[in-house]
C-alpha positions as CSV (number, residue, x, y, z in Angstrom):
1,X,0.0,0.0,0.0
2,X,2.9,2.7,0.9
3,X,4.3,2.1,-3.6
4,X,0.5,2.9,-4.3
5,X,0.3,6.0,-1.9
6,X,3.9,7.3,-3.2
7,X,2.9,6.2,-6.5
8,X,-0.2,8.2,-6.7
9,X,1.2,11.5,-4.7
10,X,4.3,11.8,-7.6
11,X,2.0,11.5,-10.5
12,X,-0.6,13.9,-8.8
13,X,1.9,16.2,-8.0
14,X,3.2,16.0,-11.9
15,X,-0.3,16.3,-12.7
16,X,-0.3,19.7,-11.0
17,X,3.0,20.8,-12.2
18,X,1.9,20.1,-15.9
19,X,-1.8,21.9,-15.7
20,X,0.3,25.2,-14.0
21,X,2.6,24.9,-17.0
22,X,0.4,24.7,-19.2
23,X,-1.7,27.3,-17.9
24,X,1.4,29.7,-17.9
25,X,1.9,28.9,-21.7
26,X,-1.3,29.9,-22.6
27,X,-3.3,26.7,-22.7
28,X,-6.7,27.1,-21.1
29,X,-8.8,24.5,-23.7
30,X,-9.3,21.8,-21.6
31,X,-9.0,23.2,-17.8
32,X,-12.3,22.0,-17.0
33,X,-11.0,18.7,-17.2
34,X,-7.6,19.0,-15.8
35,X,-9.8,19.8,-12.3
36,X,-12.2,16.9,-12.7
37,X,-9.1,14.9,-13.0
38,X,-7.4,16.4,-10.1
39,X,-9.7,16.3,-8.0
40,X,-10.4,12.7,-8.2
41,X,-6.8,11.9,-8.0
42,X,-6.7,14.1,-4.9
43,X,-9.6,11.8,-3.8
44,X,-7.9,8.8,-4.7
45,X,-4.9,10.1,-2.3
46,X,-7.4,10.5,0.6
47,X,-8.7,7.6,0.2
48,X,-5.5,5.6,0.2
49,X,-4.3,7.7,3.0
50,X,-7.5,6.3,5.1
51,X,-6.9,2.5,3.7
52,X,-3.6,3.3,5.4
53,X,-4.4,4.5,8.8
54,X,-7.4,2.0,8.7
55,X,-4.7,-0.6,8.3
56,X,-2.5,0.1,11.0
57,X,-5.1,0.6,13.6
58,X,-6.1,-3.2,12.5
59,X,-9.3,-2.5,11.5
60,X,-10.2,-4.1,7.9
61,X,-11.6,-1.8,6.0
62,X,-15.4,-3.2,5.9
63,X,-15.3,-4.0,9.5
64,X,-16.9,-0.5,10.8
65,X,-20.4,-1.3,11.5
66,X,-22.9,1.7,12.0
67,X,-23.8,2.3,15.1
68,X,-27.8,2.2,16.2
69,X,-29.0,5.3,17.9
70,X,-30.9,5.1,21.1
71,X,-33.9,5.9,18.8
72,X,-33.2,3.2,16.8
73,X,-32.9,0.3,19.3
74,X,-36.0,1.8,20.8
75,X,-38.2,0.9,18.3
76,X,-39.6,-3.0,17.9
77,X,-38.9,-5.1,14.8
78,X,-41.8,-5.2,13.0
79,X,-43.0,-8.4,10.9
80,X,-43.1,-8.7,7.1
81,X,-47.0,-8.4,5.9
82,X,-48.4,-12.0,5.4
83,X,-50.2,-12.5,2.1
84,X,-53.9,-14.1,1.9
């Protein structure tokens, strides 16, 4: 997991480099995308980043169950309706 997070943060950080110097040359066709792509490989770097700490608390990553509310636990299962 720490190749993929280094990985990731160099070619995100190339990414940026690259859009500011192509902005600096004069290249604004296609800045729209350039943000939609960095911002879901700035997602992608939080999300590995949470993996990570996820991993060495020694939680798996599916393991966090919601927890019910008081509310919640108050009110009685109710039964599926029976069909005549």
């Amino acid at each position: 997991m720490r190749g993929s997070l280094l990985a990731l943060a160099i070619a995100t950080g190339l990414y940026i480099i690259d859009g500011v110097l192509t902005a600096a040359a004069g290249g604004y066709q296609g800045i729209i995308v350039r943000l939609l792509i960095l911002f879901f490989l700035i997602q992608g770097l939080i999300a590995l980043r949470e993996l990570k700490r996820r991993q060495m608390s020694g939680a798996s990553p599916g393991s966090a169950a919601p927890v019910a509310t008081p509310v919640e636990s108050s009110i009685p299962p109710q039964e599926p309706p029976t069909t005549s």
